[in-house]
GUMI-744298 format. One record per residue (C-alpha): residue number from 1; chain; x, y, z. Coordinates in nm, 2 decimals, padded with zeros to 4 digits, m for minus. Example, Ala and Ser with C-alpha at 12.3 -4.5 7.8 and 13.67 -1.06 7.14 Angstrom:
% residues 2
+------+-------+--------+--------+--------+
| resi | chain |     c1 |     c2 |     c3 |
+------+-------+--------+--------+--------+
|    1 |     A |  01.23 | m00.45 |  00.78 |
|    2 |     A |  01.37 | m00.11 |  00.71 |
+------+-------+--------+--------+--------+
This chain:
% residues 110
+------+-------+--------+--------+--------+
| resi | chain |     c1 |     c2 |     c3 |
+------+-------+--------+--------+--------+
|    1 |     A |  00.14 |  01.47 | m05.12 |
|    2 |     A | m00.23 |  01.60 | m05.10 |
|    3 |     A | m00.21 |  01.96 | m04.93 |
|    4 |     A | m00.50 |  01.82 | m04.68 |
|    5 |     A | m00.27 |  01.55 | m04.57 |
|    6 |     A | m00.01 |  01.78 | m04.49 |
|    7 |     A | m00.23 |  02.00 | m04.32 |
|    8 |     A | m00.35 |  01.72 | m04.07 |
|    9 |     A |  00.03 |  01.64 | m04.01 |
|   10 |     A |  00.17 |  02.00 | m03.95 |
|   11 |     A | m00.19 |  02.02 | m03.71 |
|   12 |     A | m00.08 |  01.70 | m03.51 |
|   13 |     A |  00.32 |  01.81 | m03.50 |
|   14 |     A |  00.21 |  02.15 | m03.30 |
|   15 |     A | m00.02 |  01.96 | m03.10 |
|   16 |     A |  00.24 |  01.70 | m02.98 |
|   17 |     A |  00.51 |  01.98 | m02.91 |
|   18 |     A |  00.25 |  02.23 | m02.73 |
|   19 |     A |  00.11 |  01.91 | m02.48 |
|   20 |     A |  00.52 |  01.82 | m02.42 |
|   21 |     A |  00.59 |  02.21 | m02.33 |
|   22 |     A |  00.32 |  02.18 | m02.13 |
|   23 |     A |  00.41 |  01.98 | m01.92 |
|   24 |     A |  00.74 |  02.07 | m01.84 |
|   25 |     A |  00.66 |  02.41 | m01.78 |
|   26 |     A |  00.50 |  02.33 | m01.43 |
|   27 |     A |  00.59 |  02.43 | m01.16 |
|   28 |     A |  00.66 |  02.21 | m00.84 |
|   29 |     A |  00.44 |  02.30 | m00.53 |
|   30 |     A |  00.71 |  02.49 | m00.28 |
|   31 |     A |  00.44 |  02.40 |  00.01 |
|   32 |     A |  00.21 |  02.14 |  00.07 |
|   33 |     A |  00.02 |  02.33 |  00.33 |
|   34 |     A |  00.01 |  02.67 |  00.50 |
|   35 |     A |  00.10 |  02.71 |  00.84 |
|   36 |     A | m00.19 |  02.88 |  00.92 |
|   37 |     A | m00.42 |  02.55 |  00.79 |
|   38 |     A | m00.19 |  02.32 |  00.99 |
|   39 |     A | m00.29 |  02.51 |  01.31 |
|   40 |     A | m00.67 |  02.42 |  01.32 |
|   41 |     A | m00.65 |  02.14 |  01.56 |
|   42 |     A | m00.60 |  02.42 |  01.80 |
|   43 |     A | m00.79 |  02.76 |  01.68 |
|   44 |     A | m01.04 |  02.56 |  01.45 |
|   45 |     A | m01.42 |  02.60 |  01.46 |
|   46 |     A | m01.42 |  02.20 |  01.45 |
|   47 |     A | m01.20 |  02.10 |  01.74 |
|   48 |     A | m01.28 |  02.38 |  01.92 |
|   49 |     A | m01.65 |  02.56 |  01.88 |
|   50 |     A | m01.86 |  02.27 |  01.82 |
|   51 |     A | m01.72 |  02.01 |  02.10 |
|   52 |     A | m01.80 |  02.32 |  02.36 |
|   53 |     A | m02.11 |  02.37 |  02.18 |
|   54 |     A | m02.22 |  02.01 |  02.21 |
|   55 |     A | m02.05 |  01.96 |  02.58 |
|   56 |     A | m02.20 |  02.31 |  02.73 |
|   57 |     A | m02.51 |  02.44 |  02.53 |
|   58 |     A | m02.68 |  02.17 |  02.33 |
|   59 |     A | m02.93 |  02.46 |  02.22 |
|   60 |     A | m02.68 |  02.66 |  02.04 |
|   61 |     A | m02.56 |  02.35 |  01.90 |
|   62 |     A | m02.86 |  02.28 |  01.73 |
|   63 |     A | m02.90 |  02.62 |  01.63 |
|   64 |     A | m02.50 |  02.58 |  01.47 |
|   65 |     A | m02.57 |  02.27 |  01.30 |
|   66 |     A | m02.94 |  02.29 |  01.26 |
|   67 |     A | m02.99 |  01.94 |  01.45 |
|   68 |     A | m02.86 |  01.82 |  01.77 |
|   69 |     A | m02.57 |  01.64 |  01.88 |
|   70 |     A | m02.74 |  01.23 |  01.86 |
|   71 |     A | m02.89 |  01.31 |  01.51 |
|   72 |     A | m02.51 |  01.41 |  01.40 |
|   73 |     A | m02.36 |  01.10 |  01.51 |
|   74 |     A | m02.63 |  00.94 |  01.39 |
|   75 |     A | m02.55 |  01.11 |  01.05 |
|   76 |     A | m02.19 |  01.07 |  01.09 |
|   77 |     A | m02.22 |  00.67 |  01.14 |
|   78 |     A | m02.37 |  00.65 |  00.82 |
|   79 |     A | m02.21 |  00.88 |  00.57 |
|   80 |     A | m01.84 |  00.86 |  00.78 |
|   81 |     A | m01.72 |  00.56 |  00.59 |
|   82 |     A | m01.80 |  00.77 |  00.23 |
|   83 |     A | m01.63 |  01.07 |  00.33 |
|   84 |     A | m01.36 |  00.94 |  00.44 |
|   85 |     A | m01.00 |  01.03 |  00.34 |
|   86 |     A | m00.67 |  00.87 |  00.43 |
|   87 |     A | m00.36 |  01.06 |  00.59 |
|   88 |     A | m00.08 |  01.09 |  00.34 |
|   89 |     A |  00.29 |  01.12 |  00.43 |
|   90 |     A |  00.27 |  01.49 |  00.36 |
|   91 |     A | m00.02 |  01.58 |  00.50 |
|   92 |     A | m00.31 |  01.47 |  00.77 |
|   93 |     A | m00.63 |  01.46 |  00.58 |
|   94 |     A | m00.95 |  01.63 |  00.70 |
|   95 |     A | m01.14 |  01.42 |  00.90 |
|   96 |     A | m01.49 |  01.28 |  00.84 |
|   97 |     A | m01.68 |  01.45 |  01.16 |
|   98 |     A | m01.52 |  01.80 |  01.04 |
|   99 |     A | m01.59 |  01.76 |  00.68 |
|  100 |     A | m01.95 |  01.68 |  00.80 |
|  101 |     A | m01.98 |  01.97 |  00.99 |
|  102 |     A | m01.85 |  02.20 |  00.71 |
|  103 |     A | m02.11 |  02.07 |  00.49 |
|  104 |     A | m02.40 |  02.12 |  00.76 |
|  105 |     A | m02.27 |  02.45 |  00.85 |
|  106 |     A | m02.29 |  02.55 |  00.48 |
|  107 |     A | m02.59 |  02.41 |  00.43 |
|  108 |     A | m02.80 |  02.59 |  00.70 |
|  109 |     A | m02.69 |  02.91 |  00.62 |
|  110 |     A | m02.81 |  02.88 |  00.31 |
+------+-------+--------+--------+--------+
């Protein structure tokens, strides 16, 4: 056999065996979410902060969000459907209106 041809066949053994160790060797999650990221429909910024914000001092709102309270809806109406994740059995999603507000927070503070 030509020494070239057994080269590429040793090559293509130790590749087959290191992608099947491989993927054995993971590990299975022990948690799907921490406790402390299940609690932020009570202590988060989204459910919390910002529907005050909007509700008692539209100015500070604005200032938050860097627009007001129509132009997000506005904003949420149209890019909702896009962002938009389903619940699974193991986990509620984020929803739309908070992953919107993340992404405007993050974007005005630059």
């Amino acid at each position: 056999m030509d020494s070239n041809l057994e080269l590429a066949l040793v090559a293509s053994a130790v590749f087959v065996i290191q992608k099947m160790k491989k993927g054995k060797s993971r590990k299975k999650r022990a948690l799907w979410s921490r406790n402390w990221l299940l609690r932020r429909k009570q202590l988060g910024v989204c459910d919390n902060l910002l529907v005050e914000l909007a509700e008692e001092d539209p100015r500070s709102f604005k200032n938050w969000m860097r627009m007001d309270k129509r132009g997000f809806d506005v904003l949420l109406e149209k890019v909702g459907p896009l962002i938009y994740k389903q619940d699974t059995k193991f986990r509620e999603c984020i929803p739309a209106k908070d992953r919107l507000a993340m992404t405007l927070r993050y974007l005005a503070t630059g």
